[in-house]
C-alpha positions in Angstrom: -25.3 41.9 -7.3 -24.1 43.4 -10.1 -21.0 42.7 -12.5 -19.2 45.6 -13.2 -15.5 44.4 -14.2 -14.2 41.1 -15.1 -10.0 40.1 -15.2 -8.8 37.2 -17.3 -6.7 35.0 -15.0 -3.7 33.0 -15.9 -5.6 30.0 -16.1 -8.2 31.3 -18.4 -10.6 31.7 -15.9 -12.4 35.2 -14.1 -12.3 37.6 -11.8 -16.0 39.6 -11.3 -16.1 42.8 -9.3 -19.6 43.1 -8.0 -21.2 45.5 -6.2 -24.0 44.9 -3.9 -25.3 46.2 -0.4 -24.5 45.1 3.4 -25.5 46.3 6.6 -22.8 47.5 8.5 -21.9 49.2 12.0 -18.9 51.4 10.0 -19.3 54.7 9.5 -17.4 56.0 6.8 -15.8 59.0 7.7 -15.5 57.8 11.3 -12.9 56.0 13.7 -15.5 54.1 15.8 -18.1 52.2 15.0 -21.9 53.6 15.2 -24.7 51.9 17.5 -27.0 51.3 14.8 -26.5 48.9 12.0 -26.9 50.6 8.7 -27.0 49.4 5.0 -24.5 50.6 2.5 -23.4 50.0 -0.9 -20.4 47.9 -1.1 -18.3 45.8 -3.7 -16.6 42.3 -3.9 -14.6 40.8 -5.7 -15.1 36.5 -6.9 -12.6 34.5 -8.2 -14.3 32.0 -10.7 -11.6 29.9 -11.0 -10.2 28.9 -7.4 -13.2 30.7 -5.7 -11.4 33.4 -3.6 -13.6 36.4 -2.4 -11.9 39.1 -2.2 -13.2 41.4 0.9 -11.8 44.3 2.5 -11.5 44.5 6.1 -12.5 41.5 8.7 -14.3 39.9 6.0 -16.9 42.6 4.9 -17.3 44.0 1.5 -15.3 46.8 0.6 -17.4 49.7 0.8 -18.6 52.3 -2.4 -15.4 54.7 -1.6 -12.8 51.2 -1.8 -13.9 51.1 -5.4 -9.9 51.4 -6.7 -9.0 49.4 -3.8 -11.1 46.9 -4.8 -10.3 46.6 -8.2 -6.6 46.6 -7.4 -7.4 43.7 -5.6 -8.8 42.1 -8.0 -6.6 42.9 -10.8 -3.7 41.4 -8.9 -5.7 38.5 -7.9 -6.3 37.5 -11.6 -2.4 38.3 -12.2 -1.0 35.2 -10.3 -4.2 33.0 -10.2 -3.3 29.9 -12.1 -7.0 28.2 -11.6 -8.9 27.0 -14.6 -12.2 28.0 -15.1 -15.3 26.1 -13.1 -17.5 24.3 -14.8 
């Protein structure tokens, strides 16, 4: 994975946006899912104070085109998130 924003929280800790890559059945582009599992780019988002993941859909990782979505996400995350920072 790799870092490519970071959001102060409230509670002086932060929130990374990574991206990485998952296999997926979801075609972008596409209302149903494909047969085959493929593997795409994707992004997440980790709270390092309370630990939150933030994920798109179902649980999986938002994919290379939810890039704003994502970092919405995780802007408003580190908005109201009062945790401290982990040691």
């Amino acid at each position: 994975m790799s870092v490519v924003a970071r959001f102060a929280t409230l509670g002086g800790a932060t929130v990374e946006l990574q991206t990485l890559k998952f296999a997926t059945r979801y075609a972008h582009g596409s209302r149903h899912l494909g047969v085959e599992e493929q593997t795409v780019d994707g992004i997440v988002w980790d709270c390092r104070g309370c630990g939150t993941r933030g994920t798109a859909v179902h649980g999986d990782p938002y994919q290379a085109h939810q890039r704003d979505q994502a970092t919405r996400a995780a802007n408003a995350h580190a908005a109201a998130c009062r945790a401290l920072p982990t040691a």
